[in-house]
N, C-alpha and C positions, 0 to 999 in steps of 0.2 A: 435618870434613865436616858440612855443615848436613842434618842428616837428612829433614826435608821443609820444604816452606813452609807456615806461619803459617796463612795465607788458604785453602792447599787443603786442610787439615787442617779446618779447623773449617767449610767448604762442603759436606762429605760428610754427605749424608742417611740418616732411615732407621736401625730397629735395626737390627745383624745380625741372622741366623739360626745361627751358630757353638755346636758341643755345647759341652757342660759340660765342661772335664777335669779330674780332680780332681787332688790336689797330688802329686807325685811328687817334688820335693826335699828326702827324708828326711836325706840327709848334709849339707844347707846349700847344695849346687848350684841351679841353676835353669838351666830351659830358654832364660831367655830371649837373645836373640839381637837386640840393635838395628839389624845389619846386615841382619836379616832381617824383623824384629817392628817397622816403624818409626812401624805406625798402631793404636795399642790404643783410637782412640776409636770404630773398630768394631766394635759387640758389641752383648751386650744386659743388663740388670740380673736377677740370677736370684734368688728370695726363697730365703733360707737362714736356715730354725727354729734353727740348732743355731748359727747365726752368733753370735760373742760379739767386741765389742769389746775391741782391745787395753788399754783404761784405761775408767774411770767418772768422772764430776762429783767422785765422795767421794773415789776414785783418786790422781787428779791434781789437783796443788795448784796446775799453773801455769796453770789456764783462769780467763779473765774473766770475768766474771757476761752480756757481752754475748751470748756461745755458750751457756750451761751452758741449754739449754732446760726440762730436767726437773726441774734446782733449781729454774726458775723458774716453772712450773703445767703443760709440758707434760705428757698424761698418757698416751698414743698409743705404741708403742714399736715398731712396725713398722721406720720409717723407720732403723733401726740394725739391720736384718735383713737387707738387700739388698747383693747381692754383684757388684760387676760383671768380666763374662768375654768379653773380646772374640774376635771371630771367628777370628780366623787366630793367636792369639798365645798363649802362656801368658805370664799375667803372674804373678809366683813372690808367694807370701804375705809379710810384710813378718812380719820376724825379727827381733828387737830387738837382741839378742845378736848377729847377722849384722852386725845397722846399723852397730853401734859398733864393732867389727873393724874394717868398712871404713874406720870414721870413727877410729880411733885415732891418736891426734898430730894432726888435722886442725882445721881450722876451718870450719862449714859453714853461713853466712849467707844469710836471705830478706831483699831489701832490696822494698820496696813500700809498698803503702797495709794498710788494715784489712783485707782478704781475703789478702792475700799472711803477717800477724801471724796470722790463724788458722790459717792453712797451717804457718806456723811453732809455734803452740800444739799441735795436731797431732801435728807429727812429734817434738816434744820429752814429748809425753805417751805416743807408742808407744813411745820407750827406756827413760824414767824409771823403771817401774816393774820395769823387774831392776837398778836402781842402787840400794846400800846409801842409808839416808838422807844419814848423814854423809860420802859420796861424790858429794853431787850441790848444784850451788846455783844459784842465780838473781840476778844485781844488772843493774843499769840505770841510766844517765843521770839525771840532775836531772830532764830534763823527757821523761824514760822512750822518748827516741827511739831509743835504742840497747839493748836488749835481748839478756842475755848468759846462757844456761845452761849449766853446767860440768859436765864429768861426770869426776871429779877420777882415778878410776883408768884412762881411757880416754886422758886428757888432751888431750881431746877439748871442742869449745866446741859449741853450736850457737845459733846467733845472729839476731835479728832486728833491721833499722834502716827506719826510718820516713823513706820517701823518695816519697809518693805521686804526684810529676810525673817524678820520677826526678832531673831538673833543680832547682836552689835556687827556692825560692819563699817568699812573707814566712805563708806558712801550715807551716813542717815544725817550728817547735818549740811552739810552742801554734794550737793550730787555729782557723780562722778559718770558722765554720760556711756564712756569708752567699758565693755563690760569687763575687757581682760584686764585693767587695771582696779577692779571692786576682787575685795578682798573680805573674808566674811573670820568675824569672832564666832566660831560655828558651838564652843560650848559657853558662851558669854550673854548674859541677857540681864543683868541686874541694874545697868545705864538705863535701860527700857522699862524693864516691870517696876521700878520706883514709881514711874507716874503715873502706873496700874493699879497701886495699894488704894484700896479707900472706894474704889467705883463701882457701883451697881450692876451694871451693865456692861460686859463686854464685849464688842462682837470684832472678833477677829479675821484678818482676811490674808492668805500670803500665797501667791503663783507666778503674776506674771513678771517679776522681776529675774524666776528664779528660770526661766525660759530661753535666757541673752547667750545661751554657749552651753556645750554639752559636761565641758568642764567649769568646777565652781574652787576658787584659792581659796582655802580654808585655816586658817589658824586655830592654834590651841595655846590657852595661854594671856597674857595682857598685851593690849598695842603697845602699852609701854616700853615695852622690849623690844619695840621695833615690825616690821611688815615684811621683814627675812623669815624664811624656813617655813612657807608656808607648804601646803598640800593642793595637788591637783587632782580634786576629786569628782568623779561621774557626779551629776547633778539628782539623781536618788539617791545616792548615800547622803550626799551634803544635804538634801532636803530631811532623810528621817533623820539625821544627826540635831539639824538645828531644829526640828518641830519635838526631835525629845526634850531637847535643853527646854524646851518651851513648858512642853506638858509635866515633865519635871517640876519647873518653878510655879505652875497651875496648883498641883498637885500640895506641893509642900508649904505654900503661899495664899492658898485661896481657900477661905471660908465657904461653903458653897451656903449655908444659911443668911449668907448676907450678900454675895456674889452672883448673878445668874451670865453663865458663856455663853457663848454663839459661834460661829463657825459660818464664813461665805463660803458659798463652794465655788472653785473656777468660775471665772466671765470668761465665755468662749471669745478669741478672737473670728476676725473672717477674711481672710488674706488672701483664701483662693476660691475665687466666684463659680468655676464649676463644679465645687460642694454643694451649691444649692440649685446647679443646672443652669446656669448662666454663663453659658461658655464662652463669652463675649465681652462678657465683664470685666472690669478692673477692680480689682479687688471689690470693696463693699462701695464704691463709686455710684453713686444715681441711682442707689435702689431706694426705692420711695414706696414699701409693703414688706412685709413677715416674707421668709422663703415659706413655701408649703411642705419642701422637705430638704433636709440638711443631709449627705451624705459624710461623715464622720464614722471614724475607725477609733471609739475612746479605748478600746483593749489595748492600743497600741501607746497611750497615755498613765504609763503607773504611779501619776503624786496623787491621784484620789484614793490610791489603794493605800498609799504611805501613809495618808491623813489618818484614813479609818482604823488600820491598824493599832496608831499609836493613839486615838482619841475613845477604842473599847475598851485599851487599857488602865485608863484615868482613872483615879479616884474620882475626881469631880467630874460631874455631868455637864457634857458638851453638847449644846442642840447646835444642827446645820441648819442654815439658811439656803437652801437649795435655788439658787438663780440660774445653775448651767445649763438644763433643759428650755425652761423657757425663754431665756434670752436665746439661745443658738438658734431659732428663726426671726429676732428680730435685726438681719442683715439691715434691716432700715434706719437702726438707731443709733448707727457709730454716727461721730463727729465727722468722720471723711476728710474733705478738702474746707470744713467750715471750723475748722481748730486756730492751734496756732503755732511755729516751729522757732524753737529760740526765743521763747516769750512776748514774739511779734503774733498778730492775727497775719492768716497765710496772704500774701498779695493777690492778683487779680492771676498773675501770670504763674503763678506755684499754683493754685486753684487749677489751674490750667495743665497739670502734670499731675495725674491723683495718683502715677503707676510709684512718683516717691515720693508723695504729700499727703496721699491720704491717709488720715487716720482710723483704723479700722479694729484698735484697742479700746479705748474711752468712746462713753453714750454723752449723746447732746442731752440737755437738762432744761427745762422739764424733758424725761423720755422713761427709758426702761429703766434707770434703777430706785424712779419712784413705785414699780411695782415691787422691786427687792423691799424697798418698805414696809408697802401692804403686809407683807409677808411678815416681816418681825413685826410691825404693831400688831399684827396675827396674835403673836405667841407672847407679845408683852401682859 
């Protein structure tokens, strides 16, 4: 059962006004109910003093300097306070010891670009830390596209692959920064879905790569033949083209009795600060709290519509992980000026220039997409 669509999901306005409830599953139950609870992106962010993250920067060994905001000058510490609680739903506390039960003998891969890898750093940094040391390891690919954490008494994997079109493209083993030279295999995905066979858990994520230009060079056919005669296509067609190829190989490939999908929806970026009334602002620079309201035109954004379209058609059941709503007030949790540019942390003096440093795509870690967690240990 496709639990809702994409498009009406992330269209809903508006925080809730939904009480507080605090946690009642003491025995490892939870209330939660997807047959009933199928929209947790309405609610509101409630500040919690006593809030303490699952893991720390010094914690967890598996975060990249890109997220780690506080190793890197941030000095603000609100933004790892806020709890969010939606309206109509309990969403149960995420359990680490809970997580890996569920996940025991399993394998449970984020395939996507760099926001779907932080999702993945994440949720491998809320277990890690009740893994003995010499019960837990980390290895990867040559050119680190495959991303593998072991958690050796659970025997249990959880896994990340660098698939940012979803579809082959002559950008997924070393990255090609410049967008007009990324060129997409737009009906190719069997290099990809090979490392898909075999895994429990899928949760797939693909947008903002596909955002860099209004046009997308699309090939049909093998690279082998060369990166001549491609297509210059509107970036909705190139999107449902390569999310058919996708759903397609879903379809003809995936056991759903032994396979369960997932679907990220959009991470909103926040580029222009009088979206949320800060008409002073620099992008998402020194905002240090949730906006209380975002002014956003999603009608005028049709890849949620292209998702849904082609994820009603599937044979296999596709759940969304709905993140777009609630992250979109939390202007407080980009990375900003506390990243890093060229695989240096930003200097003192680039810190100094957020209008072209800052980064206002990626969340600092611990931050908001250990709530996108919450969310899937929800429905795990």
């Amino acid at each position: 059962m496709h639990l809702c669509t994409y498009s009406s999901l992330i269209h809903r306005e508006g925080v809730g006004s939904g009480e507080y409830r605090p946690e009642i599953d003491g025995d490892g139950r939870s209330e939660f109910n997807p047959e009933e609870c199928n929209d947790t992106a309405r609610g509101k962010w409630l500040f919690n003093a006593s809030l303490r993250p699952l893991y720390s920067e010094r914690s967890c060994a598996y975060l990249e300097k890109q997220v780690t905001c506080k190793r890197n000058g941030r000095l603000d510490s609100d933004y790892l306070h806020w709890e969010w609680q939606p309206d109509d739903c309990y969403l149960p506390k995420f359990k680490p010891g809970v997580a890996l039960k569920k996940l025991r003998g399993k394998r449970l891969m984020f395939v996507g670009d760099s926001i779907q890898r932080g999702q993945w750093m994440s949720f491998v940094c809320m277990v890690q830390s009740i893994i003995p040391k010499d019960q837990k390891s980390l290895s990867h690919s040559r050119s680190r596209s495959h991303l593998v954490f072991r958690a050796k008494e659970y025997n249990t994997t959880i896994e990340f692959y660098w698939a940012p079109f979803l579809v082959e493209s002559n950008t997924d083993q070393y990255i090609i920064s410049d967008p007009d030279k990324r060129i997409l295999h737009i009906d190719s995905i069997s290099k990809h879905a090979e490392n898909w066979k075999g895994v429990d858990l899928l949760v797939f994520n693909s947008y903002i790569w596909w955002m860099s230009g209004l046009q997308i060079k699309s090939l049909w056919g093998s690279f082998a033949n060369g990166e001549e005669g491609y297509e210059g296509l509107d970036r909705v067609t190139a999107y449902r083209l390569a999310l058919k190829t996708w759903a397609n190989w879903i379809d003809y490939a995936i056991d759903p009795n032994r396979t369960r999908l997932f679907f990220t929806t959009l991470s909103p970026t926040h580029f222009r600060s009088e979206d949320w009334g800060n008409k002073n602002g620099i992008k998402c620079y020194n905002e240090t709290k949730p906006a209380v309201k975002v002014k956003r035109v999603w009608g005028s954004n049709r890849m949620p519509d292209v998702v849904s379209s082609i994820v009603k058609k599937m044979r296999v059941s596709v759940t969304f992980i709905n993140i777009t709503q609630l992250s979109e007030y939390r202007v407080d949790g980009h990375v900003s000026v506390y990243g890093e540019s060229g695989g240096k942390v930003l200097t003192k003096e680039q810190r100094a220039d957020p209008s072209r440093y800052a980064d206002c795509i990626h969340w600092c870690l611990p931050g908001v997409p250990d709530t996108w967690n919450r969310i899937l240990y929800a429905y795990l």
